[in-house]
N, C-alpha and C positions, 0 to 999 in steps of 0.2 A: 754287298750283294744281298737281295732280298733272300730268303729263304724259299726254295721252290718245293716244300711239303706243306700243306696246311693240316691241320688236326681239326675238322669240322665236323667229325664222325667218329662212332666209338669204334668201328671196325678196320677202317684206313685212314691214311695221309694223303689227300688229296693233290695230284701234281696239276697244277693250275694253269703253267706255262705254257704248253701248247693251246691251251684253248685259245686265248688270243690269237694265237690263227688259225685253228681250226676247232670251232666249236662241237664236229661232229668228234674231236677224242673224248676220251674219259680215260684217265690212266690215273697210278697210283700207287702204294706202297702199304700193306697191310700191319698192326700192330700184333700186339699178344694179346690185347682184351676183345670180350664180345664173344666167344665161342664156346664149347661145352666140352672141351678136353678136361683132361684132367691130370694130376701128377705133376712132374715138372715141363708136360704141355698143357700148361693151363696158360689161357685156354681157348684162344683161337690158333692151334697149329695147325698149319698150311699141308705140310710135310706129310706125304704118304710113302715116304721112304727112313722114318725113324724110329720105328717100332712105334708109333702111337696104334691106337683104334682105329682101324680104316674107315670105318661109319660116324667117326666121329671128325675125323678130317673132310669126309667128304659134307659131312654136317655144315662144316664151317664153311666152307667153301660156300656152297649154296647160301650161304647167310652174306657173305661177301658179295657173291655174284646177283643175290637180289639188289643188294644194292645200286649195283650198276647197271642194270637194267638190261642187262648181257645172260643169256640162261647159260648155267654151268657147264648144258651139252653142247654150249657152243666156244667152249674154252678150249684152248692148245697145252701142252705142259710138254716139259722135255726131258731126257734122262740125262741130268749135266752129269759133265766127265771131267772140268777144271782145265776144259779145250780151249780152240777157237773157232771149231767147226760153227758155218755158218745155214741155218736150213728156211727157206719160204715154205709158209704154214697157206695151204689151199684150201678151199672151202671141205675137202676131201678128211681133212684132217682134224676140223672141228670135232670135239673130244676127246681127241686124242690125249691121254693122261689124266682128264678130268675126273676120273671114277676108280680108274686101276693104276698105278705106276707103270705095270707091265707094257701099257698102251701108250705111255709116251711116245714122244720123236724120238728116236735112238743117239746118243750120243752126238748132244747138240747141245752149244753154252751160250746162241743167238738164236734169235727166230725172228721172224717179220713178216710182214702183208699186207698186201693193197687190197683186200677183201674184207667189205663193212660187216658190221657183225661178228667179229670172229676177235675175239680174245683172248689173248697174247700173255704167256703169266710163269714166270723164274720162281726158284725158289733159293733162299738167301738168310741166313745168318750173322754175319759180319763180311761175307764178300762185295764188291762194287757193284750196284745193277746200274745200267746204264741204258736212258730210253734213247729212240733216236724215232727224227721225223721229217718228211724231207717233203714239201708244202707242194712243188710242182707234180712228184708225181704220184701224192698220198699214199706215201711208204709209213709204217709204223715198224720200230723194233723194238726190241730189249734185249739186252746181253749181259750174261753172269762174267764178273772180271776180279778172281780170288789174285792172291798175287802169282799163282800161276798163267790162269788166263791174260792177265794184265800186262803181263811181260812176254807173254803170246801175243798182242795188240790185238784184242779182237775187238778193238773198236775202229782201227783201222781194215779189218776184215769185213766188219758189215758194211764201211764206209765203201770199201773195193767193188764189195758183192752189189751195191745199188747201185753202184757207179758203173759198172761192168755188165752186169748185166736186165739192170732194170733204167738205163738210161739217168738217173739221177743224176741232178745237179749239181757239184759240191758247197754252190755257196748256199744252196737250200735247204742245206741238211744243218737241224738243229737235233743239240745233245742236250742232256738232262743226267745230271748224276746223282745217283741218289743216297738217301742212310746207307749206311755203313761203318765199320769201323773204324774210327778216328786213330792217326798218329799216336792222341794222349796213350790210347791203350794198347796199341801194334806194334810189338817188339819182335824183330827178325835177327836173323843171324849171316855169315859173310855167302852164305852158300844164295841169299836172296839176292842181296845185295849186290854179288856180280852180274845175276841176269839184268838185273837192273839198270848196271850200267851199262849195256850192251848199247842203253838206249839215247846215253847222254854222252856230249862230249865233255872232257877235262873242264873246260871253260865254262859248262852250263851251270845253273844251279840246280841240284839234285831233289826228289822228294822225300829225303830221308835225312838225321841227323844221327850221328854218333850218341849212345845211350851206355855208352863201357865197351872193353874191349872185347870185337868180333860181335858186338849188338849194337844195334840202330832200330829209331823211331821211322818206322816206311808210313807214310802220308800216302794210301792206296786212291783218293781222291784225285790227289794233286797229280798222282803217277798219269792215272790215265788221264783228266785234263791235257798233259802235255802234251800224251799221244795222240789227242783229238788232235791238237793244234800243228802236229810234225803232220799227221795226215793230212793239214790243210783245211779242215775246217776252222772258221771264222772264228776268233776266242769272242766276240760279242754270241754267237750263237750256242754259248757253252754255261750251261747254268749248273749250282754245284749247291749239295744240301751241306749245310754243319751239323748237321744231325750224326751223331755217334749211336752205334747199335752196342755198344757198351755199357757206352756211363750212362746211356737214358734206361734202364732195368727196367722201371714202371711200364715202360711202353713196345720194348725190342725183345728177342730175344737175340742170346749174346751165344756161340759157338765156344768162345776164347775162353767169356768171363764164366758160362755153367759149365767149362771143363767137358765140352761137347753131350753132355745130357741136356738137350733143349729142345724145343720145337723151331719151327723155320717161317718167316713170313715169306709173301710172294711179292714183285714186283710187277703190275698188270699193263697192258694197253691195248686197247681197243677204239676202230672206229662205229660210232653207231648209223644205224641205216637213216638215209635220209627221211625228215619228218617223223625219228622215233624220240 
């Protein structure tokens, strides 16, 4: 499978995949370089919730958001909780967390919208982000999926929430999963591992391998993959990064590996206005 992040840019990883059908997205995954932080958020930290500089996160941000051609006051952020709560982002809501943390969505680990202009954007460490986009009725998402979320299915949650009540089609809905932390470096314990298998039967093959006793390697990738696939979306319509937010240090920051002293990048998506 190809790789669905490109590195074409010093600031983000460009998600390429949807554009093929629809060229008004722009979505993406932000690195560590290119920004003006400093300390061990050096120094594009997204994170206005980790004791960085708040002018200097909001710095970064606007350095990102030029890029995309999206202005920063027209950004959404949310105040994740490690949920599955599901919230549509209204044109009401553009700014919401882009300047102050306090102004986020309120405890929310998805967001999405069928309103062009308006940019969509998680914050992420080593958690699953996970875009979604569903061509009939130009739904855009993203959802933060730690292995709490992930074993909450919120990806089967946003799949419900568009299905239910924005008419969505499910064999339209395509998923994108993105950087995160790899198996190599995600070591859990038996207390994960049973919610886990809440999800699988005896017979299945699991996302996790035996690593010593009462530890295992959890594949937070592969987890939700399947759960895309039990919610019935199409595994052609499921693309998945090998991009580890671990072992690539040069380019992520790692929650796990700085021993939670880190900065955060964000996962973005947006539709742009027609003819911009």
């Amino acid at each position: 499978m190809m790789e669905p992040f490109i590195k074409d840019r010093e600031t983000f990883l460009s998600l390429d995949g949807f554009t093929t059908i629809n060229s008004s997205i722009i979505a993406g995954f932000t690195v560590k370089n290119g920004g003006v932080s400093t300390s061990h958020f050096s120094t594009l930290n997204m994170g206005l919730h980790v004791n960085d500089d708040p002018a200097d996160v909001v710095a970064n941000r606007k350095i990102c958001a030029l890029e995309t051609s999206i202005p920063l006051r027209n950004w959404v952020f949310a105040d994740q909780v490690h949920g599955s709560r599901i919230v549509k982002a209204e044109k009401e809501n553009r700014g919401d967390g882009a300047f102050e943390y306090e102004a986020a969505i309120h405890a929310a680990d998805g967001i999405y919208t069928d309103k062009a202009d308006t940019m969509l954007a998680l914050a992420f460490a080593d958690c699953v982000p996970i875009f979604f986009y569903e061509e009939a009725a130009n739904l855009i998402g993203v959802a933060h999926a730690g292995w709490k979320g992930s074993v909450l299915n919120i990806g089967q949650a946003m799949i419900s929430r568009w299905i239910e009540a924005e008419g969505a089609q499910l064999d339209r809905i395509h998923a994108v999963i993105g950087p995160s932390i790899g198996s190599c470096c995600y070591k859990v314990d038996d207390r994960v591992i049973e919610e886990v298998n809440k999800h699988f039967d005896p017979v299945e093959e699991v996302p996790y391998k035996e690593a010593g006793a009462g530890q295992y390697f959890l594949d937070l990738k592969a987890l939700n993959e399947a759960l895309l696939v039990k919610a019935g979306l199409n595994r052609e319509n499921i693309s998945v990064s090998g991009r580890c937010t671990s072992c690539e240090d040069q380019l992520f920051f790692s929650h796990r590996r700085d021993n939670g002293k880190t900065g955060r990048m964000i996962g973005f998506i947006g539709l742009k206005e027609e003819g911009s």
